[in-house]
N, C-alpha and C positions, 0 to 999 in steps of 0.2 A: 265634421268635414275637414279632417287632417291627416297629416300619419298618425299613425298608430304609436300610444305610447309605449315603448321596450324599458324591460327591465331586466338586469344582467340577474343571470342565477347563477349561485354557487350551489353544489352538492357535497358533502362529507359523508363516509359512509365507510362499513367493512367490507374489508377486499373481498371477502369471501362474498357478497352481494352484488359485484361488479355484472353478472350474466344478468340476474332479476332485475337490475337496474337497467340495462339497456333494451331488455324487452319491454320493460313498464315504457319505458321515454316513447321506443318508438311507437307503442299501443297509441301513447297520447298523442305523438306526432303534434304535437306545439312547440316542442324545446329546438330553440338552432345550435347545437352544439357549437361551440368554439373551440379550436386547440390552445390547452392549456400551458403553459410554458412557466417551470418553475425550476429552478437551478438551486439545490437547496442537496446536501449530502444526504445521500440513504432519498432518494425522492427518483424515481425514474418513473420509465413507462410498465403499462402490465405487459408482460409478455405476450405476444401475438404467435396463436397454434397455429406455427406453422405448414404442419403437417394439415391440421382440417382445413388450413383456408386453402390449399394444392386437391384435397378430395373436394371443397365446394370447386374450386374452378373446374376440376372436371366433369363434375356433376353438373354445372351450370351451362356447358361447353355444349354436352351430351344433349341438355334439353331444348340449348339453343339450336342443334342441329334438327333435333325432331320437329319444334315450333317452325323449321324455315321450311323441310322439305315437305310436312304436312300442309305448308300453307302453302304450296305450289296449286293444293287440289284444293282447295277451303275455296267457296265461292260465298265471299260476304252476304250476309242475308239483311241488307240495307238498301236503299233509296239513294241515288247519289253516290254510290263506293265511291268512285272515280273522285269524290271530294270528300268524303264523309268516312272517317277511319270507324270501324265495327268496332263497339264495346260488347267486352264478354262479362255478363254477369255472374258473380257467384255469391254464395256465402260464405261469412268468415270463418265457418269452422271448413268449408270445404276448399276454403283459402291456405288455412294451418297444416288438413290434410296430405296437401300437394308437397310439403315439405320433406315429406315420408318418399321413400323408391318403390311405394308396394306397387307391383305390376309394370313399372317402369323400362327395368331394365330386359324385358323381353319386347316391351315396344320399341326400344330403344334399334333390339339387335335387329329386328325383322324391318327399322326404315333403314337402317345401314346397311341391310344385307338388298333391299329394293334398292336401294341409289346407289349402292354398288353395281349391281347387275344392268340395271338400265343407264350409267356411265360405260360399261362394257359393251352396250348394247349399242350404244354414239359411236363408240370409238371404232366396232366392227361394221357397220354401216356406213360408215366414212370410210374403211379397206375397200369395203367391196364396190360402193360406187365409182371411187376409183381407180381399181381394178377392171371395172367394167367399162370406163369411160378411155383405159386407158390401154383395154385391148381391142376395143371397138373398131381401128383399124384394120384389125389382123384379124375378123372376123372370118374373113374369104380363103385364107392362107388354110391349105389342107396338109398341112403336118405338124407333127406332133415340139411343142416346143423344148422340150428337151433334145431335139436335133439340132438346137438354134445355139449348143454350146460349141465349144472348142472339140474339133477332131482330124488328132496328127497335125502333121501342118497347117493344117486351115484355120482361121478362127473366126468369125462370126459377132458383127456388129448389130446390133436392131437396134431402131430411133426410128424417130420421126423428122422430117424436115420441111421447112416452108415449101407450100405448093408450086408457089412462083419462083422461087430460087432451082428449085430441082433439075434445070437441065445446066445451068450452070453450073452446079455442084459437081455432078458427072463430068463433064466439062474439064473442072479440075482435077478432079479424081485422075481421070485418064490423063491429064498431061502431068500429073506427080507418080502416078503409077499402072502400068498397060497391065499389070494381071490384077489389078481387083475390081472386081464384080458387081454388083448392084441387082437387087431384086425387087421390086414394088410389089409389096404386100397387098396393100389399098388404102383408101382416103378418107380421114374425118374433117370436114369442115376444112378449114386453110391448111391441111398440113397433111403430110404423104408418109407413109408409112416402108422404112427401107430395110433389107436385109442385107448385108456388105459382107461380101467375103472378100479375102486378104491373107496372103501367107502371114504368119507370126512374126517375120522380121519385118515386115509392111507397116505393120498393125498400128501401129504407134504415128505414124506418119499421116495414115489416111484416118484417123482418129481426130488429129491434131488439122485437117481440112476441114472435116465434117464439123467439128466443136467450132471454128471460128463463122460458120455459116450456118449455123442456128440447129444445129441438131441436137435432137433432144435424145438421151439413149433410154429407154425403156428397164424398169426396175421388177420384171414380171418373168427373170428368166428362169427363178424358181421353180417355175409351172411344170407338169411334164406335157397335159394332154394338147391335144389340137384348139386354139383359142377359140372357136367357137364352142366345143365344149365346156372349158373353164368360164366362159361367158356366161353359158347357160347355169352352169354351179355356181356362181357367182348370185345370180338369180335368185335362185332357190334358199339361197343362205339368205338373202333378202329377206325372202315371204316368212320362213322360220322364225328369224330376230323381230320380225314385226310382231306375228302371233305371239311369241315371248312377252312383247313391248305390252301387248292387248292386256295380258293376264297380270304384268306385274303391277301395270298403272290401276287394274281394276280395284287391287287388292290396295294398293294406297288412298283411292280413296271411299274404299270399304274403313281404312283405319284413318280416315279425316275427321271421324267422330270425337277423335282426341284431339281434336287440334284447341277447341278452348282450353280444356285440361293443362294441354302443352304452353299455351299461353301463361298459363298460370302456375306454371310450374317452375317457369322460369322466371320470375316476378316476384317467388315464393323463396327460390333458392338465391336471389340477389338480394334479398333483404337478409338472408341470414348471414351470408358474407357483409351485407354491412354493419351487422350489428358484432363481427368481428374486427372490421375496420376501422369503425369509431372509437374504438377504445382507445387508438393510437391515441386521441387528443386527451384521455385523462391524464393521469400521473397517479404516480400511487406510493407507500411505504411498505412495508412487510406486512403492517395490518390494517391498512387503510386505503382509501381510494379517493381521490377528487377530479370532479368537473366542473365546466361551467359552460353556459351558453347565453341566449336571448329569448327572453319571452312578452309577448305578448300582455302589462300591464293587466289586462281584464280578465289573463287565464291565471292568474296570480293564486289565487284559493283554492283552484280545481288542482292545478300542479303540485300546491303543498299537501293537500289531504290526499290525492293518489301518493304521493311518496311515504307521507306519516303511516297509511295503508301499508306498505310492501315493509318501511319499518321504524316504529315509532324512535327508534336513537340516530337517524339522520341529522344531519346538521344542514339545515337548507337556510338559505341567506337569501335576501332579495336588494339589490342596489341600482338608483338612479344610475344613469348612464354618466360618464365622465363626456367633457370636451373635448379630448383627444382621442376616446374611443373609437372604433368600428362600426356604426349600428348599424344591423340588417335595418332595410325597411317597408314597413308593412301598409297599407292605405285601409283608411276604415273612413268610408263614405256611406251615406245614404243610400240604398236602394234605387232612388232614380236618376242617383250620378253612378253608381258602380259601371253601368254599360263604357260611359267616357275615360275610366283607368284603362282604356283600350290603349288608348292614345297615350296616355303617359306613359303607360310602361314599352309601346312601340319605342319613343323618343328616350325613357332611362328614369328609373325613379328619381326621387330627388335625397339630397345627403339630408339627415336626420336632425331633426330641429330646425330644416328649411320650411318653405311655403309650398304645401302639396298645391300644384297647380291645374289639379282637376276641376274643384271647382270656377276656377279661374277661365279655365276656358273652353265650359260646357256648353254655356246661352253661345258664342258666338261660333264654335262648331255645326249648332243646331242653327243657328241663322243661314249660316253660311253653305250648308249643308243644300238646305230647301231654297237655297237661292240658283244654285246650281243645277237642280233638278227644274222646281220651278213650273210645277205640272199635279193639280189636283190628284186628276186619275192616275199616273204616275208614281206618286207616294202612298195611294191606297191599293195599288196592286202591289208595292215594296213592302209594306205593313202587312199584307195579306199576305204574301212565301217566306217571309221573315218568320213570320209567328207560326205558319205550319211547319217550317225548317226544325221551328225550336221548338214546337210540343211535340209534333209527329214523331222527332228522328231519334235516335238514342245518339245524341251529340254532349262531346267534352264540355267541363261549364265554361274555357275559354271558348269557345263558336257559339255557345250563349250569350256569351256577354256582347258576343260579336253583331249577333241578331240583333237583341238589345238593343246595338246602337245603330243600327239601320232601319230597328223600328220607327225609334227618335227622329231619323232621318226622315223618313217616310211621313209623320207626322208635320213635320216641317215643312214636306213639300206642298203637302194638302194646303196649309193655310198661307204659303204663297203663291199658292195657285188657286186658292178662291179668290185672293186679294186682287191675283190680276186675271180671273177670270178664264184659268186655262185648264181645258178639260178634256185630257189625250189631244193636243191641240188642236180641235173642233171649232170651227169659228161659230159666233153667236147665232147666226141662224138655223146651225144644225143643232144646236144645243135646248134643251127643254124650257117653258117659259119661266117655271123656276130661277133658270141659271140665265138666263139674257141680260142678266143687270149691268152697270155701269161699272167698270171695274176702276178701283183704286188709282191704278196705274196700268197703262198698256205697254209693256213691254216694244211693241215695234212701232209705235205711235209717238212714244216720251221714250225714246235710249237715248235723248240725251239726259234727263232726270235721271233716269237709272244710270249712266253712268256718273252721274254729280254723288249720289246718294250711294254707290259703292264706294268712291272715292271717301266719302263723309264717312261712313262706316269705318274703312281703315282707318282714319286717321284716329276714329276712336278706340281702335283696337289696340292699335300702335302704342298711343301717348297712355291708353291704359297702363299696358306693360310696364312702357319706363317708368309712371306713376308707382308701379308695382315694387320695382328697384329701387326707389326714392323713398321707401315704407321698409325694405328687407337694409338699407345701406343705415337709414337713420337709427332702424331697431338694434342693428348691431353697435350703434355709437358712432360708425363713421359718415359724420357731416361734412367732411370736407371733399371724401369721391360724391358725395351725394350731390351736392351741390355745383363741385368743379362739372361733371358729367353728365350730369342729368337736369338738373335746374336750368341749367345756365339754356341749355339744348331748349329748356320748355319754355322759357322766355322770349327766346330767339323765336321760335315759332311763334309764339302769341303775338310779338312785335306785326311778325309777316302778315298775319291775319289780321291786326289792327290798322295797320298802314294800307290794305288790299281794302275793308271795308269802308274806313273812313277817306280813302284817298288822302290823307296824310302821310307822306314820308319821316316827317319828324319823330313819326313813332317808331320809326323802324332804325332809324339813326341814335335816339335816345335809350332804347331798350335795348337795341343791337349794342352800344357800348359798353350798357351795364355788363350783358351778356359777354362780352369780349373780355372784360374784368373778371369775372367770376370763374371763368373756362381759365383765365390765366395767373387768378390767385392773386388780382393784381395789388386790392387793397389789403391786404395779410400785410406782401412786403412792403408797401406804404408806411402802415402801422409800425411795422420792426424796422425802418428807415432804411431798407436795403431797396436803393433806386435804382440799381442797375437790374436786380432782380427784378422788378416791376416793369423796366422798361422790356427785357426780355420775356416776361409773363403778357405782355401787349401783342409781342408778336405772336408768341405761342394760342394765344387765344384766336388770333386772327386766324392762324394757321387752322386750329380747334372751327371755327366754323366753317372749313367747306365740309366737314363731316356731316353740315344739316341737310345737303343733296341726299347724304341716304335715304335720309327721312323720307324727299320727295319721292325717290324712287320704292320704298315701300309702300306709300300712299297709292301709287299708280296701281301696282300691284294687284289692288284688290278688284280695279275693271275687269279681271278674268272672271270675276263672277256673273257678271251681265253677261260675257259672250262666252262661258259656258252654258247659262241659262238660255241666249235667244240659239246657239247651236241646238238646244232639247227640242225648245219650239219649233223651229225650222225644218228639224229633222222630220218631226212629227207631224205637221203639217204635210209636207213631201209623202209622205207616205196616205197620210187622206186623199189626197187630190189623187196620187194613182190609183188607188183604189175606186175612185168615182169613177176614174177615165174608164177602167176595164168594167166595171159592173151591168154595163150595160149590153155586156157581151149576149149574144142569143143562148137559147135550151140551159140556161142555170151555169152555164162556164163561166161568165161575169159574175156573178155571186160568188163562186167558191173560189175564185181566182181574186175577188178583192177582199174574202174575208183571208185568206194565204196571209197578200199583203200587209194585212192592219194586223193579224199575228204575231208574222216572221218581223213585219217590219219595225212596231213598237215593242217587242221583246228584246229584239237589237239596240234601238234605240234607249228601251232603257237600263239594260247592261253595260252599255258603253257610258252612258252619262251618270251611272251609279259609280262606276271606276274613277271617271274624271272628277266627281263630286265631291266622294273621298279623297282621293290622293293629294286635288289642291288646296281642300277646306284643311287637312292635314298638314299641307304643304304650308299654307299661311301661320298654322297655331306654330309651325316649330321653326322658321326659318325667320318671322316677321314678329312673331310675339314671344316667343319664348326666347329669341336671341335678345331680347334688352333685358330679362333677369335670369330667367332659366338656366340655372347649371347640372345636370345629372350627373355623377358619379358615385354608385353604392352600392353594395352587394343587396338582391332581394333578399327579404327574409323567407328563407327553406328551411323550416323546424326539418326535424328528422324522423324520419317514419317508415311507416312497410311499404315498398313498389307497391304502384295498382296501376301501371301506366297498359292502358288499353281494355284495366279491368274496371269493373262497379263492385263494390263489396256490398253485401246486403247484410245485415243483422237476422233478420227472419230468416226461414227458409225457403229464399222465396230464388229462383236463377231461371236469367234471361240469355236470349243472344241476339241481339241484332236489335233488340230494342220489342223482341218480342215474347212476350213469354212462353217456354216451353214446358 
């Protein structure tokens, strides 16, 4: 129930082995490469094809174009898409396959030549409606618009202008200029459609009226025929590009049958660019090559004998980690704490050779969890979509691990919810004679117990923690933060609580001093006869105790459990009672109208209180206990391996998609 113990590997080997060696690594996918850095004459990196890693990114590029536009038509064959990403199964040889372009690059050219055409087909669709939208004015106008150009002196303005402005525009027109003309074409919605003629010296003039009062000029002069006929052709060019649209969409997803392939193709061809990219972290000589990375202590035998395999004059080395090192870190728990590394790795692993704090704060997750819910039935319908989530669904093993820990949850809830006797919150007399017992504690009867006994829990959770600090400060050798920081704090509390039960102050005055000494190192300087330092370690320490309000105010803290828990009850309740009120409705409306309620309405209810259950019970482990020792800072351990991200690799020949077999 720790991390995982890492051990640094070195590799030595011939250069000419460099390719066999990074396909083996990644086969195994246990080793975390590290880059290698050695400054040593004649010692560089291996040179990097650059020409093949420019052909995979194209090739990569290509397949990631077909994976996207295919999956436009791909309709997941899952439960839940909308949350649940589809895994494509294959085998690993039809894994290796994909690496190949056989047949590829004519699937390639026909979705590039579809997303070409149907991008053509947006773009002329977009002309023509507003084409259409924007000679819908000039529907009425019976002539042809190639008369609407310049002829001889005259020239010819068309726009449109606000409907409500238009006699004031005229208005103007005529007091800036007595010969030009105006014609009303007709009207779309707010705006009026005008035809302006004006001699050529005018033009400019009555142009520069028109633009400052909203006229818009028309970009449609191209046209020749009479705009109701362009209208109508305009039309037509519609119905055409659709029936295009029919035939080309039909044919993409006639070729959606490739879209796993496509997944995997491109999955296929990102592993082989990485197994051209990692080499960057070797170094090498003229006839040699070295690496090194992290592995996992227990894959120690399996790693040497595949290597001695590909070739027995390897030079492989295995070394404890140094203190100064890097180490990835890995978590190797138990099976029924694995669900809880949920939470760890949410908040950050922890640095290598710390205290993995999973187990640390599984029991009060799980406490804290079913305290929040707090509802029999409740937790056994959460145990019951959890577990068909996770066997039904073809889900990643992180949304396993996820279930996992809402099964736990749900488990929790159950047994505080027989303790206080709550069963979809049904009061005792609706409930079977079985279940009518005397419960432990009643929630809306003793909230004030339940709030004492949250309170009492936090504090145990809390002073755990620093306990926890007071164990990683000593183990490291430093007694004196251990004690300035944390003892001194745990003293100072015990005083509180001595003095609160016994009604003595004296205890609080006598330990409280101790405590004020020890926060301010007071007897060290004593010891070393530095009095001044002492007298200023008195005040320091005084200063050091109003830091113990924290404390109170994380104690407090933990009542959000009670009144997440009596909100569930409440909630739930609320929803029986209406459910009674209407059932008694005439011809069966009352029945199906309060079974609605108890539905919609505990489905709700317990959605929302799974949300808030989680997020505070989480909220306490990383804000109230993990802030007195927890520090995360560290790279996960990511051995290096072949892409499978969206895929299942199968060893037999066995290939699924959606979690179902085809």
């Amino acid at each position: 129930m720790a991390i995982a113990s890492m051990l640094r590997i070195e590799v030595i080997g011939h250069r000419s082995l460099i390719a066999e060696t990074v396909t083996l690594l990644q086969d195994i996918g246990v080793v975390d490469i590290a880059r290698l850095d050695v400054e040593l004459e004649g010692v560089d990196r291996p040179a990097l094809d650059t020409s093949h890693c420019q052909e995979l990114d194209e090739r990569i590029a290509r397949a990631q174009f077909v994976e996207g536009f295919l999956g436009r038509y791909h309709v997941a064959d899952v439960p839940f898409k909308a949350f649940i990403s589809e895994k494509i199964h294959l085998t690993e040889d039809e894994y290796e396959a994909l690496r190949l372009d056989e047949g590829f690059p004519e699937l390639y050219r026909e979705c590039e030549e579809i997303a070409a055409r149907l991008a053509r087909i947006d773009r002329e669709r977009a002309r023509l409606e507003d084409l259409i939208a924007e000679l819908a004015p000039w529907k009425a106008v019976d002539v042809e618009i190639s008369q609407l150009r310049e002829s001889g002196r005259v020239a010819f303005l068309a726009g449109t202008v606000p409907l409500v402005h238009g006699p004031r525009i005229r208005q103007e027109l005529r007091e800036a200029a007595a010969d030009v003309a105006v014609d009303e074409a007709g009207r779309a919605g707010d705006r009026e459609a005008w035809v302006v003629m004006a001699y050529k010296d005018r033009l400019d003039e009555a142009r520069s009226i028109l633009t400052v009062n909203g006229f818009e000029e028309v970009s449609f002069l191209y046209l020749k025929g009479r705009p109701a006929a362009e209208i109508a052709r305009a039309r037509e060019g519609l119905r055409n590009i659709e029936l295009e649209q029919v035939e080309l969409t039909q044919r993409a997803q006639e070729l959606e049958s490739e879209y796993g392939r496509a997944v995997g193709r491109v999955q296929a061809l990102l592993s082989m660019r990485d197994a051209l990219t990692i080499r960057d972290n070797f170094v090498a000589t003229e006839q040699a090559f070295a690496l090194e990375g992290w592995v996992p202590g227990r894959m120690r035998e399996a790693v040497e004998e595949r290597l001695g395999q590909l070739d027995p004059s390897f030079e492989v080395v295995f070394k404890a980690p140094e203190q100064t090192d890097a180490v990835p870190v890995a978590l190797e728990n138990p099976a029924w704490l694995r669900p809880f590394e949920v939470l760890t790795d949410l908040y950050g692993r922890p640095r290598y050779g710390d205290i993995d704090p999973t187990p640390l704060l599984a029991g009060f997750f799980f406490l804290f969890f079913g305290l929040c819910i707090g509802d029999a039935g409740y937790g056994a319908v959460l145990m019951i979509a959890c577990y068909l989530m996770k066997s039904r669904l073809d889900v990643a093993p992180g949304v396993k691990r996820f279930m996992d820990l809402m099964i736990a949850g749900g488990l929790a809830s159950i047994i505080i919810g027989v303790l206080t006797r709550s069963y979809f919150a049904l009061p005792a007399e609706s409930l079977p004679t079985l279940l009518r017992y005397e419960p432990l504690i009643d929630p809306l009867r003793d909230i004030v117990w339940m709030l004492v006994a949250s309170v009492a829990i936090g504090v145990v959770h809390v002073l755990f923690g620093v306990l926890v600090n007071v164990y990683r400060l000593i183990k490291s050798g430093d007694w004196p933060t251990a004690v300035q920081d944390d003892i001194s704090s745990l003293l100072l509390l015990a005083a509180i609580a001595i003095a609160a039960l016994t009604q003595q102050a004296m205890w609080l005055a006598w330990i409280g001093a101790v405590a004020v000494a020890l926060k301010g190192r007071v007897v060290e300087s004593l010891i070393a006869r530095k009095f001044k330092q002492a007298l200023l370690g008195v005040g320091k320490g005084l200063v050091g105790l109003y830091g113990i309000t924290g404390y109170l105010s994380d104690f407090l803290s933990y009542t959000r459990l009670v009144a997440l828990g009596l909100a569930s009850l409440l909630v739930g309740q609320v929803m029986n009672t209406l459910a009674e009120m209407v059932s008694g409705a005439p011809w069966g409306i009352g029945l199906v109208a309060a079974a609605l309620i108890l539905v919609i309405g505990h489905t709700f209810n317990i959605v929302i209180n799974i949300l808030g259950a989680f997020v505070h019970s989480a909220r306490l482990q990383f804000v109230e206990f993990f802030g007195k020792f927890y520090e995360a800072g560290t790279s996960n351990y990511t051995p290096f391996s072949r892409r499978s991200k969206s895929l299942v690799l199968h060893p037999a020949a066995v290939r699924k998609e959606g979690g179902k077999p085809s």
